[in-house]
N, CA, C and O of each residue as an XYZ file, in Angstrom:
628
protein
N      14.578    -50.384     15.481
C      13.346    -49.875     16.034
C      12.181    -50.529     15.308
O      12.109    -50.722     14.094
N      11.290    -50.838     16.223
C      10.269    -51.556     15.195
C       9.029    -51.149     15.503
O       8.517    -51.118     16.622
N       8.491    -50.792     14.314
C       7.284    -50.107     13.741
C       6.026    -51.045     14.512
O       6.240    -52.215     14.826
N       5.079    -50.563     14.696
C       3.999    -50.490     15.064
C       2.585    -50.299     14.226
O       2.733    -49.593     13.229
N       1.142    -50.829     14.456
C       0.384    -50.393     13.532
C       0.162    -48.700     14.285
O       0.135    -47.722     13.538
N       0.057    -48.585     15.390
C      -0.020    -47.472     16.066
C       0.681    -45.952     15.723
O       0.274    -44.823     15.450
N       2.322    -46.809     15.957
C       3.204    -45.592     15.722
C       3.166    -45.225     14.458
O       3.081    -44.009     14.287
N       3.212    -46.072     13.256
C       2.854    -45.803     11.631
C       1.418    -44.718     11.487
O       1.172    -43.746     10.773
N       0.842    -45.279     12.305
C      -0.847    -44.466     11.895
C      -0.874    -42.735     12.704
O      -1.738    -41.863     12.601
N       0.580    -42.727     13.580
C       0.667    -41.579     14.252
C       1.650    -40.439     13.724
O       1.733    -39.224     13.901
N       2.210    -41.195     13.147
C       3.445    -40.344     12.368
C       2.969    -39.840     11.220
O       3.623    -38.797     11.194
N       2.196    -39.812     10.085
C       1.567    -39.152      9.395
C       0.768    -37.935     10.100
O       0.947    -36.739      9.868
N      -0.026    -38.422     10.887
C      -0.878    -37.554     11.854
C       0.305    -36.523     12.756
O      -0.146    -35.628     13.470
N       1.199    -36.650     12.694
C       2.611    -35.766     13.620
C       3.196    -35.117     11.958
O       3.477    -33.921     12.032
N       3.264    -35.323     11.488
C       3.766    -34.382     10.066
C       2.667    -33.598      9.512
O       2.964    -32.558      8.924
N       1.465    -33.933      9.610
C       0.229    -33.152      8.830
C       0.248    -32.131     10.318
O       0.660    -31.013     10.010
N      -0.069    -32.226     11.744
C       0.014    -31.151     12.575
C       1.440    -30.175     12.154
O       1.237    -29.025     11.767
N       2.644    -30.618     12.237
C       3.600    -29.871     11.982
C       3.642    -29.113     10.601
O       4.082    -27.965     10.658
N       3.336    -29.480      9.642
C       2.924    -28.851      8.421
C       1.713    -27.630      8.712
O       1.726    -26.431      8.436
N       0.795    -28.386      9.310
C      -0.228    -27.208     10.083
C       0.398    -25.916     10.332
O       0.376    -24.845      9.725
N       1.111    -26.432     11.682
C       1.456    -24.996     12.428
C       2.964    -24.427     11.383
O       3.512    -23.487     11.959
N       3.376    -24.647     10.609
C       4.360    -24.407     10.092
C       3.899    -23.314      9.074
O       4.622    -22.386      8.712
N       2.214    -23.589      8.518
C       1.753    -22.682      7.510
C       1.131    -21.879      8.350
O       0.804    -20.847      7.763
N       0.816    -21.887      9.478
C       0.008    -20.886     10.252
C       1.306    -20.190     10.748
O       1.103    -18.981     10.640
N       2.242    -20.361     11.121
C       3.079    -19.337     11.596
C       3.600    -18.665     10.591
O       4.228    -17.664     10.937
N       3.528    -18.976      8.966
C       4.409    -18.498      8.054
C       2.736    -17.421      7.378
O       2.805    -16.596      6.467
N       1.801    -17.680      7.932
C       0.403    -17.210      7.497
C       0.550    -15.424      8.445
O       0.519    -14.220      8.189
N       0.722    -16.411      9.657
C       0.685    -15.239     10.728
C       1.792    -14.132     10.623
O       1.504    -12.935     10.655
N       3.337    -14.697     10.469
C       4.042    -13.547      9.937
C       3.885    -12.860      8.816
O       4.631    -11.881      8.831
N       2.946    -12.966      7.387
C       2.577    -12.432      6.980
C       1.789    -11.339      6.804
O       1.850    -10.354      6.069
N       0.850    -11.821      7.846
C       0.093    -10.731      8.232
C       0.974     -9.842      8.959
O       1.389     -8.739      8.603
N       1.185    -10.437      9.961
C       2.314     -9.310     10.968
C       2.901     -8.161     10.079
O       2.551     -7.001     10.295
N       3.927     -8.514      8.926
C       4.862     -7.984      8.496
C       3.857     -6.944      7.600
O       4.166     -5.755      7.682
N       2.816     -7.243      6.848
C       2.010     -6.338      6.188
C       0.801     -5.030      7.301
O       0.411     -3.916      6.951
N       0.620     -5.516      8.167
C       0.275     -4.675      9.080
C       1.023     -3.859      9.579
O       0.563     -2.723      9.692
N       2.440     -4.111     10.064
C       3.284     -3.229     10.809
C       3.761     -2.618      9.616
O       3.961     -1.429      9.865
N       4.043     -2.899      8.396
C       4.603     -2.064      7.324
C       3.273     -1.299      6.592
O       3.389     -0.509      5.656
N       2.805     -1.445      6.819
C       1.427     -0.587      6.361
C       1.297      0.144      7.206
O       0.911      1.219      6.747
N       1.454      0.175      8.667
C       1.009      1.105      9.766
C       2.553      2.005     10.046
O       2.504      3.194     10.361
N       3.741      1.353      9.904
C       4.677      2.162     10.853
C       5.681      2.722      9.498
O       6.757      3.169      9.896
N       5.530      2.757      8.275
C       6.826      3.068      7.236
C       5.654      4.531      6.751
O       6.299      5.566      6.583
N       4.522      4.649      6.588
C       3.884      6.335      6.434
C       4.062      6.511      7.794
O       4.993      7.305      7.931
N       3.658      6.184      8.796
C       4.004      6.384     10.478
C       5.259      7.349     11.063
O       5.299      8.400     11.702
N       6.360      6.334     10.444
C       7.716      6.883     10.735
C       8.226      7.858      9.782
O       9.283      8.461      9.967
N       7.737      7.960      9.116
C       7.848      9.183      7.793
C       7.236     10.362      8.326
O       7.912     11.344      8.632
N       5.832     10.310      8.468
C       5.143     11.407      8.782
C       5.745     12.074      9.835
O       5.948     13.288      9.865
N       6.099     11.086     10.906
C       6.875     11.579     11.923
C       8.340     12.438     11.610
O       8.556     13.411     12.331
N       9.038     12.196     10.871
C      10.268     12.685     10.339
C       9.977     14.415     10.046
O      10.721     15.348     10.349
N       8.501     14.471      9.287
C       7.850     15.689      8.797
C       7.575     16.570     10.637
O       7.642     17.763     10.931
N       7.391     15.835     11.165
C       6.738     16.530     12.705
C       7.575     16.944     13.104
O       7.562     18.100     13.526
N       8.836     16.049     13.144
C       9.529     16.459     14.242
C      10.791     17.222     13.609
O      11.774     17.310     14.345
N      10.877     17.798     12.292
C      12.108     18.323     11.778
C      11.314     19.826     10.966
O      11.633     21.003     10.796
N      10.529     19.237     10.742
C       9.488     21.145      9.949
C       9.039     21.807     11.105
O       9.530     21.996     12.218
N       7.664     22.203     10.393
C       6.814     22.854     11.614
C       5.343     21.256     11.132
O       4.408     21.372     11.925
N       5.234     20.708     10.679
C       4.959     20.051     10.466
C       3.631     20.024      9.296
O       3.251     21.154      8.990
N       2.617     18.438      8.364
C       2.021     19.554      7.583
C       0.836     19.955      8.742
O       0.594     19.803      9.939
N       0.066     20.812      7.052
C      -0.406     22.015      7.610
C      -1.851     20.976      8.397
O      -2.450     21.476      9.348
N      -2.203     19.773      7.950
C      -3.232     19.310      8.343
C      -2.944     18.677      9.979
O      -3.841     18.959     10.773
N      -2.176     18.135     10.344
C      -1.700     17.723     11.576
C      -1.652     19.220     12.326
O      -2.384     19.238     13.315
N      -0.986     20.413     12.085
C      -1.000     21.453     12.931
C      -2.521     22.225     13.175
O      -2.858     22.933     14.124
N      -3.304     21.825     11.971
C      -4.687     22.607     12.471
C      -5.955     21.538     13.513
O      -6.915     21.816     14.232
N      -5.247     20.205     13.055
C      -5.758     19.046     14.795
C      -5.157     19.532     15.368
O      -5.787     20.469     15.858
N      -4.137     19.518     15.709
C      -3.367     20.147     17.047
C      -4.103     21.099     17.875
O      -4.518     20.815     18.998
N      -4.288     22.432     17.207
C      -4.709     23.469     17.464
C      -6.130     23.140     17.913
O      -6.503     23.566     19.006
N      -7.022     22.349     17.085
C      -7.948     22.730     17.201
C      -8.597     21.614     18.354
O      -9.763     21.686     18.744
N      -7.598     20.557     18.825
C      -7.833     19.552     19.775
C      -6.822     20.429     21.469
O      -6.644     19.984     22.603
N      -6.525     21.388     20.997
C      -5.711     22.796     21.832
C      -4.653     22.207     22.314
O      -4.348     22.768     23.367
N      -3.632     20.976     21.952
C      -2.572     21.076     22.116
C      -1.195     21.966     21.571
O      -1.146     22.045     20.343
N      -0.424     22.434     22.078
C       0.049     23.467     21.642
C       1.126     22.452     20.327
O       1.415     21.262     20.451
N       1.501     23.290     19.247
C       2.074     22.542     17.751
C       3.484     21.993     18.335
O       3.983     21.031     17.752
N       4.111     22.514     19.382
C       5.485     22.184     19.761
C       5.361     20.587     20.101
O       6.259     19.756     19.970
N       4.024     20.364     20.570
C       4.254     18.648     21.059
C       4.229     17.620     19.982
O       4.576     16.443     20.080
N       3.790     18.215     18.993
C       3.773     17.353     17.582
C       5.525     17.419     17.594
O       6.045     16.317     17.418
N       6.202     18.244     17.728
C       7.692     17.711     17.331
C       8.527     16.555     18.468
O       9.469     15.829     18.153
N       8.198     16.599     19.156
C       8.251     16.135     20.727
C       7.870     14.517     20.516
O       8.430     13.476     20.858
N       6.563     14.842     19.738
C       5.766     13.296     19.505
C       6.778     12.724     17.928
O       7.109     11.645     17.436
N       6.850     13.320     17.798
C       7.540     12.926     16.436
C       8.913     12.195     16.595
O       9.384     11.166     16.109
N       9.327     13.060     17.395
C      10.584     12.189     17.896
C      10.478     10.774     18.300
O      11.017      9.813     17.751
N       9.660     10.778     19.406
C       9.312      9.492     20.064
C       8.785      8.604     18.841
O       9.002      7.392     18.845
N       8.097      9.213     17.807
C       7.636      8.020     16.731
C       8.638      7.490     16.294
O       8.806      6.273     16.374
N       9.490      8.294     15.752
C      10.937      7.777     14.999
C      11.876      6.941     15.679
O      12.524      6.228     14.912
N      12.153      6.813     16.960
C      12.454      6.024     17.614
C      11.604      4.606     17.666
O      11.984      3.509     17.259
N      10.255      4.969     18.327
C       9.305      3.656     18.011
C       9.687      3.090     16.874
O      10.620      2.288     16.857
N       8.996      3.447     15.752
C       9.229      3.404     14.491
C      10.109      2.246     14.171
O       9.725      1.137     13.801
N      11.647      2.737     14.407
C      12.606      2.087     14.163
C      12.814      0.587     15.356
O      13.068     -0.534     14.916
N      12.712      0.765     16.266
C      12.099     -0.808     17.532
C      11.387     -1.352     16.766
O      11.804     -2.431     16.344
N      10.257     -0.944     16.343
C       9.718     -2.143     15.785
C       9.819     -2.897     14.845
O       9.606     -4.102     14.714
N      10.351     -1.687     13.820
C      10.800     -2.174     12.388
C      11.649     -3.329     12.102
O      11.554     -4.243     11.283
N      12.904     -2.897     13.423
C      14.394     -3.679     13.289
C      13.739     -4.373     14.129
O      12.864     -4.761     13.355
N      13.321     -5.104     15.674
C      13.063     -5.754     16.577
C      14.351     -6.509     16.949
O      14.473     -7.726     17.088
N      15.283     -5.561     17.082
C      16.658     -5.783     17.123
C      16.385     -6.454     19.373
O      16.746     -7.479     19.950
N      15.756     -5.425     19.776
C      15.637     -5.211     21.464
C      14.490     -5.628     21.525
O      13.732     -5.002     20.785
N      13.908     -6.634     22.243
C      12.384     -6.901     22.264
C      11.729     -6.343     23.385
O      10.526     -6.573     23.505
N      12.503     -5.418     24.507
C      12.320     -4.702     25.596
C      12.027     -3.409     24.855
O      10.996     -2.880     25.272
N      12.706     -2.662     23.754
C      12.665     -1.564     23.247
C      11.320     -1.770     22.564
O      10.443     -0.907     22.580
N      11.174     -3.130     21.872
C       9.810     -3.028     20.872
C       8.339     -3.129     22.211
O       7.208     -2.648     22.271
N       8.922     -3.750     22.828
C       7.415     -3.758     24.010
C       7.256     -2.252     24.346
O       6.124     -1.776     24.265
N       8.328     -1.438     24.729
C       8.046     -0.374     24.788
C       7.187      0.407     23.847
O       6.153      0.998     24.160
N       7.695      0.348     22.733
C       7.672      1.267     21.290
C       6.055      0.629     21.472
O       5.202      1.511     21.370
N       5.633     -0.451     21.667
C       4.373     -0.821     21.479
C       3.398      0.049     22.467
O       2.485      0.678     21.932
N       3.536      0.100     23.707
C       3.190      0.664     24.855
C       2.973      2.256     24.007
O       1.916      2.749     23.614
N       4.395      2.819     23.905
C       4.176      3.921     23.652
C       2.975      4.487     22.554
O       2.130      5.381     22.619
N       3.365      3.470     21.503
C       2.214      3.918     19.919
C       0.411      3.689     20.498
O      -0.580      4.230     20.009
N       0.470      2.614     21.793
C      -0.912      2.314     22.334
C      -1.312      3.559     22.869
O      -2.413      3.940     22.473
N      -0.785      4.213     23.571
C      -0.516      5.401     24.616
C      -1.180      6.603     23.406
O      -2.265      7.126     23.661
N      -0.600      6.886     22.399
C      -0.273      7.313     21.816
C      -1.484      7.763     20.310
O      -1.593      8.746     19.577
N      -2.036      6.740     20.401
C      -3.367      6.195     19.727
C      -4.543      5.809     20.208
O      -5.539      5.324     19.671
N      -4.220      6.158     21.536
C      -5.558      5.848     22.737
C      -5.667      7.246     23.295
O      -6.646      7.541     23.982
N      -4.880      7.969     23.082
C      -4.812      9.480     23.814
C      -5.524     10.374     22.539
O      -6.338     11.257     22.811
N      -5.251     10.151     21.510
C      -5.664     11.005     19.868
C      -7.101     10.788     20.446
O      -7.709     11.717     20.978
N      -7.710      9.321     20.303
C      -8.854      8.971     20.578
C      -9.930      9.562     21.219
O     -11.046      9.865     20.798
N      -9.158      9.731     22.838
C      -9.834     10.591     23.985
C      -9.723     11.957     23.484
O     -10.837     12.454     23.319
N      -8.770     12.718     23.191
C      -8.831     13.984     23.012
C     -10.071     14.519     21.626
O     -10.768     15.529     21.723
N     -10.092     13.277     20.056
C     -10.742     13.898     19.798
C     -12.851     13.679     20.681
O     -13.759     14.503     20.575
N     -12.893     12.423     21.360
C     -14.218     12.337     21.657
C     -14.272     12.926     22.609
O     -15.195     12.563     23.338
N     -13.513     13.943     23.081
C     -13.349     15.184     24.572
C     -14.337     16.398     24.138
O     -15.351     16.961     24.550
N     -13.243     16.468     22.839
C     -13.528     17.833     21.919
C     -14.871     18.327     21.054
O     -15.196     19.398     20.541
N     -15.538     16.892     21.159
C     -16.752     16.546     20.157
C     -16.534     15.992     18.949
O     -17.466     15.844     18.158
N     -15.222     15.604     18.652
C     -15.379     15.300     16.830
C     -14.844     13.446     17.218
O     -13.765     12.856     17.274
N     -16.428     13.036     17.431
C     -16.336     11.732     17.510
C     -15.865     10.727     16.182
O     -15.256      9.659     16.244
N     -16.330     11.401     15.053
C     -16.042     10.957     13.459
C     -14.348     10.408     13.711
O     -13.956      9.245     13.816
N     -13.393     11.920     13.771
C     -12.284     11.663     13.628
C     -11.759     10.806     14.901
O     -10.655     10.281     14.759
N     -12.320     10.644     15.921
C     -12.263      9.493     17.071
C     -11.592      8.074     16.561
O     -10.560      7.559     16.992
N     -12.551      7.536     15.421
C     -12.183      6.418     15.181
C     -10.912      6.083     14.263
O     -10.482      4.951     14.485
N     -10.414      6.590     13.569
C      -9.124      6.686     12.845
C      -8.259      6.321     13.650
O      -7.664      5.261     13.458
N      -7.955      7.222     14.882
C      -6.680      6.200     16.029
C      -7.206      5.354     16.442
O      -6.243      4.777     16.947
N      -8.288      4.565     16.728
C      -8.881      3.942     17.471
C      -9.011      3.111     16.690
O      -9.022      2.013     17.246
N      -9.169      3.028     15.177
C      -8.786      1.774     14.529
C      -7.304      1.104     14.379
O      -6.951     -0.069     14.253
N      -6.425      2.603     14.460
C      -5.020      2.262     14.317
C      -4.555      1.331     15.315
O      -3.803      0.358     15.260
N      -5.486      2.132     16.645
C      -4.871      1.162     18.078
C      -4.900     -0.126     18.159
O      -4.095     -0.724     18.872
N      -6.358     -1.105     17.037
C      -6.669     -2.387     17.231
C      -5.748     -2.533     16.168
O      -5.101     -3.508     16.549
N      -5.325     -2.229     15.201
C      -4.270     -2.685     14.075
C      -3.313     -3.269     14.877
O      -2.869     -4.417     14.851
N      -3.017     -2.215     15.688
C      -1.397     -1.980     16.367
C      -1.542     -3.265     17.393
O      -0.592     -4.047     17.370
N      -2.549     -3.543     18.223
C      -3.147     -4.770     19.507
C      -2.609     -5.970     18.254
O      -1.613     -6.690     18.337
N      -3.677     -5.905     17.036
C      -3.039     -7.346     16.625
C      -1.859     -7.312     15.825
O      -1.827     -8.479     15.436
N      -0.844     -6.733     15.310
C       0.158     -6.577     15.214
C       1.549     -7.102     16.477
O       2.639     -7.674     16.446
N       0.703     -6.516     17.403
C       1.519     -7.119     18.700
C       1.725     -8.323     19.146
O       2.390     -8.498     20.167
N      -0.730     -8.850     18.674
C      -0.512    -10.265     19.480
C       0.413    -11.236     18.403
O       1.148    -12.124     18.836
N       0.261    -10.924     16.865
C       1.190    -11.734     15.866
C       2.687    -11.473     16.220
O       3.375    -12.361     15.716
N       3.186    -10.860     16.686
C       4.236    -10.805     16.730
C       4.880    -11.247     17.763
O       6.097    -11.395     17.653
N       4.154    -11.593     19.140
C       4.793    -12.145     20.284
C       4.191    -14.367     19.696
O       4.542    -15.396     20.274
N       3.228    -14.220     18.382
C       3.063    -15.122     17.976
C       4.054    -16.049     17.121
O       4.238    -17.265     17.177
N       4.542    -15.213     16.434
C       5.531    -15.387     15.001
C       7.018    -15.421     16.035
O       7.920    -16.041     15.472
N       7.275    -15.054     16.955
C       8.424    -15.016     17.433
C       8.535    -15.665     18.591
O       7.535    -16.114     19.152
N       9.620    -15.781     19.033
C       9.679    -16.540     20.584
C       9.889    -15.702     21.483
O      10.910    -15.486     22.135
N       8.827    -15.196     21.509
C       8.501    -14.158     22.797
C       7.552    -14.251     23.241
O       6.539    -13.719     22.788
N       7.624    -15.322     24.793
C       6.380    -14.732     25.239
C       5.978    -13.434     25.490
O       6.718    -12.464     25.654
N       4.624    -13.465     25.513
C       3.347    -12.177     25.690
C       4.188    -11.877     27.459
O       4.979    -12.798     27.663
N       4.170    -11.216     28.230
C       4.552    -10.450     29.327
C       3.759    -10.702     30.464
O       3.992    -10.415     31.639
N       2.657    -11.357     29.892
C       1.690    -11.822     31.075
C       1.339    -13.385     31.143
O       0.373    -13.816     31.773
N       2.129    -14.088     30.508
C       1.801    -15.406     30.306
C       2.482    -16.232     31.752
O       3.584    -15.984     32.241
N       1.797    -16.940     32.096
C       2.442    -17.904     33.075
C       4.260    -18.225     32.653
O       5.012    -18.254     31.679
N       4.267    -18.441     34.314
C       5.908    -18.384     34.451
C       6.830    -17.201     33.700
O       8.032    -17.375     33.503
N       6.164    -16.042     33.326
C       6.743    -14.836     32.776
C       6.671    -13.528     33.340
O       6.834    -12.407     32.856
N       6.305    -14.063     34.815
C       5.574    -12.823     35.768
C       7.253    -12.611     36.815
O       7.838    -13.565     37.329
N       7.545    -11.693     36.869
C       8.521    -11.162     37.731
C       8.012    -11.020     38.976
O       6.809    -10.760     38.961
N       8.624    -11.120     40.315
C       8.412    -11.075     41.538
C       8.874     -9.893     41.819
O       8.837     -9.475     42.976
């Protein structure tokens, strides 16, 4: 095979891009892995407390006082622990799209109920969790070979 001034001056320039994206994907799973373990290991814990006690006493007096009745905190708890664990393992990437859906659902509903109720303050706490959780997602359909669900040629008929 014989070298070129071209192909020589391109092949450096093809190892410095690949080195590129090689530290940006090892950048990006970093983040990923510290976001989702910062958000879902107190997450899936707390949940363990919901859905097996009566739960603590600070989660049951939101409840009450956002007038959902305390039984759905165990209900929700369940469903966390399941999430929880999809995302953790990302064993099923159908189960983790779900688990994602669900925690969005889930953290967009806290949101509405508390700016329903008037306590716009505590509003933003899920509502920051929810954008955690958005880029957690987009790194992770990033860091992995999964396309995003809406990307060209990924659309079901």
């Amino acid at each position: 095979m014989q070298t070129t001034a071209s192909t020589a001056i391109h092949q450096p320039t093809q190892a410095l891009t690949r080195n590129s994206a090689a530290k940006a994907l090892r950048r990006n799973k970093i983040i990923y892995w510290t976001l989702t373990l910062l958000m879902f290991i107190p997450g899936t814990l707390g949940a363990f407390a919901e859905a097996f006690t009566n739960g603590p006493a600070s989660i049951v007096k939101i409840m009450l006082a956002l007038g959902f009745p305390v039984y759905l905190m165990k209900i929700l708890g369940v469903f966390k622990i399941f999430g929880g664990i999809a995302i953790l393992t990302g064993r099923l990437p159908r189960m983790k799209e779900w688990a994602y859906a669900g925690f969005s659902i889930e953290f967009l509903g806290a949101t509405a109920a508390h700016v329903i109720t008037g306590d716009r303050v505590y509003a933003l706490f899920p509502l920051s969790f929810f954008i955690v959780l958005i880029i957690a997602y987009l790194l992770w359909h990033k860091t992995a070979a999964t396309p995003l669900p809406f990307e060209q040629g990924n659309v079901r008929a």
